[in-house]
C-alpha positions in Angstrom: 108.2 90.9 107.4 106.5 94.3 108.4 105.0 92.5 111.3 108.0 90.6 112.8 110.0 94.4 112.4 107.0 95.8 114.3 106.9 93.2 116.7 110.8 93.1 117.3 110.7 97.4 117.4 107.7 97.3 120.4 109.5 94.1 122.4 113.1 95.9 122.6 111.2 98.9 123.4 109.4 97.6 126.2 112.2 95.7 127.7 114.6 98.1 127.2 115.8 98.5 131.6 115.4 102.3 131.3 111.9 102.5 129.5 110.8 99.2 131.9 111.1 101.3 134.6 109.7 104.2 133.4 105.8 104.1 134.4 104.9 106.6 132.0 106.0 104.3 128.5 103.4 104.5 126.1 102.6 102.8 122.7 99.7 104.7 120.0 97.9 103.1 117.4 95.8 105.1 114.9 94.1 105.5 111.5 95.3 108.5 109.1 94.0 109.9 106.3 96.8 110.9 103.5 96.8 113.2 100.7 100.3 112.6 98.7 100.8 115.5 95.9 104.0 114.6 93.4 104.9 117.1 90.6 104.3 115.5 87.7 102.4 111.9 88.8 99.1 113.8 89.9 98.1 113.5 93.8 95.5 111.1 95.4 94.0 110.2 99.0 94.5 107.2 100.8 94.3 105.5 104.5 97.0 104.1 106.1 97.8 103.3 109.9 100.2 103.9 112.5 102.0 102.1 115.6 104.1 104.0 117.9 106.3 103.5 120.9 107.3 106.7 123.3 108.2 107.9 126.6 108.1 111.2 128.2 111.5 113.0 128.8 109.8 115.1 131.2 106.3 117.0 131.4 106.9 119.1 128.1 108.6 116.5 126.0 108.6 112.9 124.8 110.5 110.7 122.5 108.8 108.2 120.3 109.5 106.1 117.6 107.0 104.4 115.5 105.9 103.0 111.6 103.9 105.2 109.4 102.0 103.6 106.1 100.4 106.1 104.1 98.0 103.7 102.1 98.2 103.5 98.3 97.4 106.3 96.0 96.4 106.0 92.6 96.9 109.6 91.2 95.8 110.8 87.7 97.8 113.8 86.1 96.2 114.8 83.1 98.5 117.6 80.2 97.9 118.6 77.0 96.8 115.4 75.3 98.9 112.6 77.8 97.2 111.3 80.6 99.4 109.6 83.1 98.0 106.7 85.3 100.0 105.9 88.7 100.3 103.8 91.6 102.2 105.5 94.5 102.8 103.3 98.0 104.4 105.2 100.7 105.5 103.8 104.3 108.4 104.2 106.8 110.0 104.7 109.9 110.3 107.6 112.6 112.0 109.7 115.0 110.1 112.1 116.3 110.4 115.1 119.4 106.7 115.8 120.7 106.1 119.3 122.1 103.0 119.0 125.1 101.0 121.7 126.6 97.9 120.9 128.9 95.3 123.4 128.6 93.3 121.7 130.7 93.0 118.7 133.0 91.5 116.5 130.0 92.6 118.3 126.9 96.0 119.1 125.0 97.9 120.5 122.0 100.9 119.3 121.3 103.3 120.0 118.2 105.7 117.3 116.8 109.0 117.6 115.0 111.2 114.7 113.3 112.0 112.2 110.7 110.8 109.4 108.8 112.7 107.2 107.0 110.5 106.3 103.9 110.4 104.1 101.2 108.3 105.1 98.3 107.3 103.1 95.6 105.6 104.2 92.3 104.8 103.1 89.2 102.1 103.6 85.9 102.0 104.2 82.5 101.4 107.4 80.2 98.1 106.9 77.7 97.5 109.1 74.7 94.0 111.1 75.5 91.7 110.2 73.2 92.8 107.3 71.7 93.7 105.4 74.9 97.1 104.0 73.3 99.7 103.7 75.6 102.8 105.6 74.9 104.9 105.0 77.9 105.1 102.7 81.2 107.5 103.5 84.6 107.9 102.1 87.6 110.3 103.2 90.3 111.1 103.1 94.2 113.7 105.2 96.5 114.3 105.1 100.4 115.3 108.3 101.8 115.0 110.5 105.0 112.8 112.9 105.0 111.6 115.6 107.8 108.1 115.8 109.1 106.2 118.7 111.2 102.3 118.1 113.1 100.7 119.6 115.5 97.4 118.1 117.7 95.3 118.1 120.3 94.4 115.5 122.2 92.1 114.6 125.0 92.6 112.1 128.1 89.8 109.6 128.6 91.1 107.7 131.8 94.6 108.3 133.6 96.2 105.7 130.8 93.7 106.0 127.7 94.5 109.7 125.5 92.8 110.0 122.2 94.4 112.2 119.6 93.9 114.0 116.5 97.1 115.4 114.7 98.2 117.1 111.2 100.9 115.9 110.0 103.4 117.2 106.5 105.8 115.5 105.6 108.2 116.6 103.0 109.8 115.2 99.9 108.9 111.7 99.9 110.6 111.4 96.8 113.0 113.7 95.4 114.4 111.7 91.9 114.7 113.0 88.3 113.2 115.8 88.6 110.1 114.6 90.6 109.4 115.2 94.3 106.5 114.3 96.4 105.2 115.1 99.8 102.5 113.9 102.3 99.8 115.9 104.5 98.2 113.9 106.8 95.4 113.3 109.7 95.3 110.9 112.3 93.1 110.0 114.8 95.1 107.2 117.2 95.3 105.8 121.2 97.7 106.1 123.3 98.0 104.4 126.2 100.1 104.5 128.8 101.9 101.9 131.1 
């Protein structure tokens, strides 16, 4: 299903009339690295991926839309004599405004402001520390919009090929009961341009 939505996303893009024309349409792939911290659920690294799909407004700015999956944590969270044992799955869609300055002829920094439209899912158990027993099991999920901030450099191989590295938070991933979560995240990707 994620594929077909990906798929569908990248072909409308691409054969949109005003982005057909437009010889500067790009699409990014990359690898990221995410740490997702919750309040009461622990926090826990992951590796997820990204696809993207942008064009340049003009020198300074572009547009892009793209899908964003975290990975899947398993954070611990450890108080008084409960240990509670999660599962936390993050992924999504977003809008997002990119910022460019060229330093030089090869490299960049850019910063990047926007949305994601996430769907979280989580779920685990609470054991009693030492005995192991299990005293209670959750599970939940929520979709929500939620704002994200980065900031990058990048660097341009050939006139179509960039590679980029960018930091990215995104906040409240889940905000439910009491509990909220957010994302920090580095990604290397490619972007190359048509």
């Amino acid at each position: 299903m994620k594929k077909r939505v990906l798929a569908s996303l990248l072909a409308i893009a691409l054969a949109s009339p005003g982005l057909a024309m437009a010889e500067s349409v790009y699409v990014k792939l990359g690898v990221n690295h995410s740490r997702v911290d919750t309040d009461t659920l622990g926090n826990g690294t992951s590796t997820g991926g990204t696809i993207a799909v942008g064009m340049p407004i003009d020198e300074t700015f572009d547009a892009e839309v793209g899908y964003l999956h975290l990975g899947s944590d398993d954070p611990v969270f450890v108080e008084g004599s409960a240990r509670t044992e999660s599962h936390v799955k993050s992924h999504g869609f977003y809008l997002a405004g990119i910022a460019k300055l060229q330093v030089t002829e090869s490299f960049g920094v850019f910063g990047k402001l926007g949305a994601m439209y996430a769907k979280t899912d989580w779920s685990g158990r609470v054991v009693a520390i030492p005995s192991g027993l299990e005293i209670a099991d959750f599970d939940g999920s929520q979709k929500r919009w939620t704002p994200m901030i980065g900031v990058g450099v990048s660097y341009r191989i050939s006139e179509q090929l960039t590679a980029m590295l960018d930091y990215t938070h995104i906040n409240k991933l889940i905000d439910v009961d009491g509990e909220k979560a957010k994302a920090d995240l580095i990604t290397a990707s490619l972007k190359y341009g048509f």
